[in-house]
DOROFI-5596 format. One record per atom (N, C-alpha, C): residue in three letters; x, y, z. Coordinates in steps of 0.2 Angstrom, whole numbers, plus 2048, in hexadecimal, padded with zeros to 3 digits. Each point is the difference from the previous one (the first is absolute). Layout:
% DOROFI-5596
ALAXYZ ...
% end
This chain:
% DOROFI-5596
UNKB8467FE72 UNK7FF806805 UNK7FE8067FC UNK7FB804801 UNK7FE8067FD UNK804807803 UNK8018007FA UNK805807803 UNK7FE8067FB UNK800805803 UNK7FD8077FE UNK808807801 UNK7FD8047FD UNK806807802 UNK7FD8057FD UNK7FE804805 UNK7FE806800 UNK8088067FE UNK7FC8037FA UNK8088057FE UNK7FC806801 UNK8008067FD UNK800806801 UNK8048037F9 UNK7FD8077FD UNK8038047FC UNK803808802 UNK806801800 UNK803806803 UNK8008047F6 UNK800808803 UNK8028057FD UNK8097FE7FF UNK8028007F9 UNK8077FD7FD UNK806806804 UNK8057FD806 UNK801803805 UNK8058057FB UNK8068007FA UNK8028017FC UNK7FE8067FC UNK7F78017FF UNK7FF8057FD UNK7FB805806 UNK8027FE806 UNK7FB807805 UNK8068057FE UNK7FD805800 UNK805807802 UNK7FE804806 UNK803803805 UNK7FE806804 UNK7FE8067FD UNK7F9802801 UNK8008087FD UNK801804808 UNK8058057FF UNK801801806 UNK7FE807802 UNK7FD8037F9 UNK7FC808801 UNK7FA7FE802 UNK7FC7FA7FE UNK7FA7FE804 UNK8027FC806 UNK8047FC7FF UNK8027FD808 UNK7FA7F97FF UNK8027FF7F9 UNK7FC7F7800 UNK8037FD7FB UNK7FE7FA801 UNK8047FB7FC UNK7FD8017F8 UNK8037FE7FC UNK7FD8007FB UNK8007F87FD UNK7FA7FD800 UNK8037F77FD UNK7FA8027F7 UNK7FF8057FD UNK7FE8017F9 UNK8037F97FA UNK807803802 UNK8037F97FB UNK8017FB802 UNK7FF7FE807 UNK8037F9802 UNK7FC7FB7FE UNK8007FC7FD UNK7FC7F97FD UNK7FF7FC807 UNK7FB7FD802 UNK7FF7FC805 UNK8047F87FC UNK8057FF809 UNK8027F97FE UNK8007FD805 UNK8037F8802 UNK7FE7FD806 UNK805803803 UNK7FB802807 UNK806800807 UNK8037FB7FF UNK807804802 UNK8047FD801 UNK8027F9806 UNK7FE802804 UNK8007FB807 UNK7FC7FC7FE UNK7FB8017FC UNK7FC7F87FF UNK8017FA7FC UNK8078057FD UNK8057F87FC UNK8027FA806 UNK802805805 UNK8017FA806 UNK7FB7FA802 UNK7F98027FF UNK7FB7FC802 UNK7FF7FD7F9 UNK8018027F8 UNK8007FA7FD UNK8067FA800 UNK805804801 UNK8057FA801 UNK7FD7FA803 UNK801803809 UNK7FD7FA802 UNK7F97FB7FE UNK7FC8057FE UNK7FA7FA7FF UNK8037FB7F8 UNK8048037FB UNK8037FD7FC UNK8047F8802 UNK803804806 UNK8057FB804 UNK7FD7F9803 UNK7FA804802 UNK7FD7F9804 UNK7F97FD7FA UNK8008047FD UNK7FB7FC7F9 UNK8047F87FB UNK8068047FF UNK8047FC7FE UNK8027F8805 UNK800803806 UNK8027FA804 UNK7FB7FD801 UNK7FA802800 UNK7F87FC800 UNK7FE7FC7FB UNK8028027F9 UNK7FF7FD7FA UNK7F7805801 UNK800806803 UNK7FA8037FC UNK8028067FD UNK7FC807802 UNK8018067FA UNK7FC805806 UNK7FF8047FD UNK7FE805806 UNK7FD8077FA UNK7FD804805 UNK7FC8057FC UNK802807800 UNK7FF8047FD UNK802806802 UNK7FA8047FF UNK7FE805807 UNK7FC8057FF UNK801805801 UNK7FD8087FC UNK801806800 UNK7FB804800 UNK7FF804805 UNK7FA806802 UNK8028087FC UNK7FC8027FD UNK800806801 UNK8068047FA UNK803805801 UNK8028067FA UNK8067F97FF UNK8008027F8 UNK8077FA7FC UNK7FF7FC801 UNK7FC7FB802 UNK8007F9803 UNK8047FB7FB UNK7FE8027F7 UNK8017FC7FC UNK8078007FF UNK803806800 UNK8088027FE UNK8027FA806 UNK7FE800808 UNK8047FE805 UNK7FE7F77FD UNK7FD7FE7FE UNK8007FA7FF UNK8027FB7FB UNK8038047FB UNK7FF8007FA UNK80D7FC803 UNK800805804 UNK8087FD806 UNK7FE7FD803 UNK7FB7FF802 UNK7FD7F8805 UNK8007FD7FE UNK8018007F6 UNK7FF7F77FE UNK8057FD7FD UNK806803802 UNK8078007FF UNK8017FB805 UNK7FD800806 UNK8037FD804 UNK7FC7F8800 UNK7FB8007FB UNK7FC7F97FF UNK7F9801802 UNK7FE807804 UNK7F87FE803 UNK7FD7FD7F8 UNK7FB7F9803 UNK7FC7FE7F9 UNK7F98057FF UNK7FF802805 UNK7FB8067FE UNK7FE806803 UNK7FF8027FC UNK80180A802 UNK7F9804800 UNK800802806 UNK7F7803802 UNK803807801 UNK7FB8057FD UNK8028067FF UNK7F9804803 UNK800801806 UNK7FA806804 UNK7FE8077FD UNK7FD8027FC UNK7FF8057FD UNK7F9802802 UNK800805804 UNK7F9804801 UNK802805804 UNK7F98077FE UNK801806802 UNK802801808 UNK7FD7FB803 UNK7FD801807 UNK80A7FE803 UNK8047FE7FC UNK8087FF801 UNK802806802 UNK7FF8047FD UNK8048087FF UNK800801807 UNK7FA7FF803 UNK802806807 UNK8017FA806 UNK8007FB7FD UNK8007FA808 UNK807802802 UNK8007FD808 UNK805801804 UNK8037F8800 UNK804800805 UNK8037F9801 UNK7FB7FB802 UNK7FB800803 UNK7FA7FE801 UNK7FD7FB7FA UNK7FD8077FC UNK7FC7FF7F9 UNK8057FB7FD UNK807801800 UNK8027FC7FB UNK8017FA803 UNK8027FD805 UNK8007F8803 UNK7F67FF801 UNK7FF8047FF UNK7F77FD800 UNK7FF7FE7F8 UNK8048037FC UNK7FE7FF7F7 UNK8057F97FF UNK804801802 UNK8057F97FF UNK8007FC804 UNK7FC7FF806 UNK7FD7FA803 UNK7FA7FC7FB UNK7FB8057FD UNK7FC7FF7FC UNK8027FA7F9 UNK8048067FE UNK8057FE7FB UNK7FE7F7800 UNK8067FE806 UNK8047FC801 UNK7FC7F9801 UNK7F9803803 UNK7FC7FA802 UNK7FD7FE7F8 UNK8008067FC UNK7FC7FF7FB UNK8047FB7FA UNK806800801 UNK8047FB7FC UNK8037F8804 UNK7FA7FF805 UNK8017FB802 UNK8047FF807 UNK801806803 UNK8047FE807 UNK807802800 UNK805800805 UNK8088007FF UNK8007FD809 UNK8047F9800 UNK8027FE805 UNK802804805 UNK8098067F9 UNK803802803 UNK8018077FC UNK801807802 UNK7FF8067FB UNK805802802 UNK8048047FC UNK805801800 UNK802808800 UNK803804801 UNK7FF807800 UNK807806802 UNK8018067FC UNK804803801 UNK7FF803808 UNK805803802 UNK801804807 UNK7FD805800 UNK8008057FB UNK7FA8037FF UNK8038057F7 UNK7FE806801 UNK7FE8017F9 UNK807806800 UNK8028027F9 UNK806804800 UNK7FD807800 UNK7FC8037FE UNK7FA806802 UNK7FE802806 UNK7FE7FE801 UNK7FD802808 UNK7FC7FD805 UNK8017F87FD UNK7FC7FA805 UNK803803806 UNK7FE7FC808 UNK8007FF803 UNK8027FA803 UNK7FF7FC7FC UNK8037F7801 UNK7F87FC803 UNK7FB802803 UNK7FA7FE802 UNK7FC7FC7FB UNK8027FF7F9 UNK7FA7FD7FC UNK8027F7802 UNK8067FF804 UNK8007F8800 UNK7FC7FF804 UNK800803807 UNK7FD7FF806 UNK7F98017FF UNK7FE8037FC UNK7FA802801 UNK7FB7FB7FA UNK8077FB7FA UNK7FA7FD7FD UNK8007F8804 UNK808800805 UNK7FD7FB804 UNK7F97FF803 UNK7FE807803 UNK7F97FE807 UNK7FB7FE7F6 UNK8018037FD UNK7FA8017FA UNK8017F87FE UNK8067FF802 UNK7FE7F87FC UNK8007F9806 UNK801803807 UNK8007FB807 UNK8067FD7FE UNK8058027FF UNK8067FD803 UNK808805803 UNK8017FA802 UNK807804802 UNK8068047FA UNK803805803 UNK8068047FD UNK8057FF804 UNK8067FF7FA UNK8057FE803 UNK8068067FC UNK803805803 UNK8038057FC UNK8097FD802 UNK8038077FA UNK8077FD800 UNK8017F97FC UNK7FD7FF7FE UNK8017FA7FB UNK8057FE7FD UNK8077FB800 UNK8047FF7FC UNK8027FB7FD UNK7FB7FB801 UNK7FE7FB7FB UNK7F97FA802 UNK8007FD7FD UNK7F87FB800 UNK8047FB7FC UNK7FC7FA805 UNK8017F77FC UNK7FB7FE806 UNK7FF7F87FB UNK7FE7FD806 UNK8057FB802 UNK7FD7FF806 UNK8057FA804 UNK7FA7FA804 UNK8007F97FF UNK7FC7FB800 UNK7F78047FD UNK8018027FA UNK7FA8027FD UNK7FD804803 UNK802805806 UNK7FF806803 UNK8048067FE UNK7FB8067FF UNK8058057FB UNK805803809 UNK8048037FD UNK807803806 UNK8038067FD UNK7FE804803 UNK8038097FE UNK806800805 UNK8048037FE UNK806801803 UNK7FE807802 UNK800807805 UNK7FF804802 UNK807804803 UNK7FF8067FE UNK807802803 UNK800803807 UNK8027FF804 UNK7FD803807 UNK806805802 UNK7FF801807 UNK8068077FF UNK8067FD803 UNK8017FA7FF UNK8087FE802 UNK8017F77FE UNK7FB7FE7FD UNK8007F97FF UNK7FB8007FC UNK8017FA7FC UNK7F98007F9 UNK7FC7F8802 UNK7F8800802 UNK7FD7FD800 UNK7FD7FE7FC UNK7FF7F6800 UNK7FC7FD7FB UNK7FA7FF803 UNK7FB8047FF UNK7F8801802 UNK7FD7FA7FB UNK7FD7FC804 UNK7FC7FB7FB UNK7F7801801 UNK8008077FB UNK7F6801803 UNK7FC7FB7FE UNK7FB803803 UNK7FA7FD7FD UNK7FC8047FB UNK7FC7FD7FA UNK8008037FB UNK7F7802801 UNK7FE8047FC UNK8058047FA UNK805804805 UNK8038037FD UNK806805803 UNK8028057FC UNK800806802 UNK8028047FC UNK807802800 UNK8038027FC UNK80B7FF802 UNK8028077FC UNK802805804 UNK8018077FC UNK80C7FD802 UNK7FF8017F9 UNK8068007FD UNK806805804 UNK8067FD805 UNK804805803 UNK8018047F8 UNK802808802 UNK8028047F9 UNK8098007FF UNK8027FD803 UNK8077FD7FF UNK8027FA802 UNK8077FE7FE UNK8027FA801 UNK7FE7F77FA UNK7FB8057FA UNK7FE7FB7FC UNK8028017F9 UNK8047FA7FE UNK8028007F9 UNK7FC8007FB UNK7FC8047FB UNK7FF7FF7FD UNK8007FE7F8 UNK8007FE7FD UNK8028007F7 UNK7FF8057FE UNK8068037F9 UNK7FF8047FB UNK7FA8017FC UNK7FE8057FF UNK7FC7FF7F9 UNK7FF8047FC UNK8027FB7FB UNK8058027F9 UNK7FA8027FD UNK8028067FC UNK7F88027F9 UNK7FD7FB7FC UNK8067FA800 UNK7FD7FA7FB UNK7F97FC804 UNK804800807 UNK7F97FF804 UNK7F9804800 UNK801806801 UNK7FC806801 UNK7FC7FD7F8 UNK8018027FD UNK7FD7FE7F7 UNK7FC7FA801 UNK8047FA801 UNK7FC7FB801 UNK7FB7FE806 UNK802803805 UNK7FA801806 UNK7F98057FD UNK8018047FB UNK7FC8057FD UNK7FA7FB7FE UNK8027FE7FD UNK7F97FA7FC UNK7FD7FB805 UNK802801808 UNK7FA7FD802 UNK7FB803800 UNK7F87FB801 UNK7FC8077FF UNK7FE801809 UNK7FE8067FF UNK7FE803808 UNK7F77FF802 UNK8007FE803 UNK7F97FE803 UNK7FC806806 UNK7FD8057F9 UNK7FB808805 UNK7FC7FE802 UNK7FD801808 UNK7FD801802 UNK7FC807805 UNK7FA800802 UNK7FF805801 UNK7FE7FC808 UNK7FD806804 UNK8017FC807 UNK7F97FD802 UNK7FA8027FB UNK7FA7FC7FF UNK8017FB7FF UNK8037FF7FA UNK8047F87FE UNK8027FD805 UNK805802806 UNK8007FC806 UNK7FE7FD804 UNK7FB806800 UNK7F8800808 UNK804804804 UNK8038037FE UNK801808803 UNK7FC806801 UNK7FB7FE801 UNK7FB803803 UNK7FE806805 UNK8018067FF UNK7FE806805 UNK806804801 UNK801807804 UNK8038037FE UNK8087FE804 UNK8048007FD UNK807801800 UNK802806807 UNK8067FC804 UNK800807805 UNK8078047FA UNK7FD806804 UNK8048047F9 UNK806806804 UNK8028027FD UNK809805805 UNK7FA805802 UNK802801805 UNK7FD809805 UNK7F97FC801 UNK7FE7FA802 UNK7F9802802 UNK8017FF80A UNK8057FE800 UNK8017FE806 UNK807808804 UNK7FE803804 UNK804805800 UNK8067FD806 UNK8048027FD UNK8097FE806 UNK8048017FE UNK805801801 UNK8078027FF UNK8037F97F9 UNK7FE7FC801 UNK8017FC7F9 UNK7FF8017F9 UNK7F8802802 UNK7FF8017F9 UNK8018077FE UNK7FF805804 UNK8038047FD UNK8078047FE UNK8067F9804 UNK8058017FD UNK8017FC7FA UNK7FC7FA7FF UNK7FF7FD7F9 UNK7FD8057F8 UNK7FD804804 UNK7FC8067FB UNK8068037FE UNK803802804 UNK8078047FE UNK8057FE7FC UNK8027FD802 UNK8047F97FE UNK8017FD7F9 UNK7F77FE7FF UNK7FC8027F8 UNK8058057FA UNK801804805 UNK8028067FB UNK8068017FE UNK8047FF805 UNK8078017FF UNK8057FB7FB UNK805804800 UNK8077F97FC UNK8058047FE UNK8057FE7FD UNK8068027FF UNK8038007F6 UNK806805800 UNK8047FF7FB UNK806802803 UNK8057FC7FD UNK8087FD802 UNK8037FB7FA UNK805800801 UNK8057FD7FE UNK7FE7F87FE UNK7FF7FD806 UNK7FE7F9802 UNK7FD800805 UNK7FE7F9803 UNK7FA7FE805 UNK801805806 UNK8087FF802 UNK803803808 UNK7FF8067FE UNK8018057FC UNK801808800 UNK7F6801800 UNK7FD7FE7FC UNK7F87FF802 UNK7FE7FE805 UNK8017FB802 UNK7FC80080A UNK802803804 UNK8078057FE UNK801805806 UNK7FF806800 UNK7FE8027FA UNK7FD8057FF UNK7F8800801 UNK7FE7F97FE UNK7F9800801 UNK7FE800809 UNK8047FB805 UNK801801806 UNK7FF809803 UNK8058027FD UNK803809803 UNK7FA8047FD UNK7FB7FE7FD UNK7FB8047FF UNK7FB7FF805 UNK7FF7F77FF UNK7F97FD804 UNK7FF80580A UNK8087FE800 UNK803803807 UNK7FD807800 UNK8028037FC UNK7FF8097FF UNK7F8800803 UNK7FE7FC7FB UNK7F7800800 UNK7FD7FB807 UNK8047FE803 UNK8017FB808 UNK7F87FB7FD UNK8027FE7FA UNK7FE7F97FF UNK8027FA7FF UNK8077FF805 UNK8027FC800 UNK804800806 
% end
């Protein structure tokens, strides 16, 4: 079975601070790392690799791809594609499921693509959906585990009061529920030793990603320019909780949220 996982790189949530004389986030120090929510979508494609007796791939679009990857191979992906090109900087959720659709075909295909719920910045959760229509198959969201059963893969699905075994048809795209999944530790011994795999740069020519990328504000509505906003903002605190309610009690103030 071919399996794929689309990660993503966040600003390191640890080192954003709020500047609050300007009323924006400052992420200056924060080192891009892997969202965090897209451990859950390694997991499972781990989980169902191993039960397959195959391996699966991991791709990254756009700002820090390398750093987010470099934790992707922690988990085993056997190869690491890193999207690097100008035309990143300003794509929207759009641009980017149209570069890692590309990606994806370009390393031979993925049955099954696996993916976080959305991004710890300021995604909107739209990149899964939107690189299923890019790749003709179905999305399957909530995801809280992947196997096959009679040599058919089976996503377990979390619904709103009972959990579904969905047997699609492939390819399929499976965005990872953002709770509910155990994931494994990762020790700096692993971190070290994930370091020396090598990363595999690409640019979106490389692909046959070809022409222009849809990009933030070219489309005017109430989305994107609460995503323009959004951009900017962030918090300092104590820990995670004292930061997202500050960063909340702002967004509100500015009724961007």
């Amino acid at each position: 079975m071919r399996i794929a996982v689309c990660v993503a790189a966040v600003p390191n949530p640890a080192n954003i601070k709020w500047d609050r004389f300007r009323q924006l986030l400052d992420t200056q120090d924060a080192e891009p790392v892997l969202n965090p929510i897209d451990r859950h979508a390694l997991e499972l494609a781990a989980v169902l690799a191993k039960e397959t007796d195959s391996s699966f791939d991991a791709v990254c679009a756009g700002f820090g791809a390398s750093a987010a990857l470099r934790e992707a191979a922690v988990f085993g992906a056997r190869r690491l594609v890193a999207l690097a090109d100008e035309a990143l900087e300003a794509a929207d959720e759009a641009g980017i499921a149209a570069a890692l659709a590309a990606a994806i075909g370009h390393i031979g295909g993925a049955d099954v693509v696996f993916c976080g719920a959305s991004t710890a910045s300021f995604g909107s959760g739209a990149v899964p959906g939107l690189l299923s229509a890019r790749l003709e198959g179905g999305l399957y969201v909530d995801a809280l585990g992947a196997q096959t059963i009679d040599d058919r893969l089976c996503v377990a699905v979390l619904g709103a009061d009972v959990l579904w075994n969905i047997r699609p048809a492939l390819p399929a795209v499976v965005s990872a529920a953002p709770y509910g999944i155990k994931v494994r530790a990762l020790s700096p011994l692993l971190l070290i030793k994930a370091s020396k795999k090598p990363i595999e740069s690409l640019s979106l020519a490389d692909v046959g990603c070809i022409g222009p990328l849809p990009t933030i504000g070219a489309v005017d509505g109430p989305l994107e320019s609460a995503r323009a906003k959004k951009g900017m903002e962030i918090v300092e605190g104590f820990d995670a909780a004292t930061r997202a309610i500050t960063l909340v009690a702002a967004l509100r103030d500015k009724r961007a949220v």
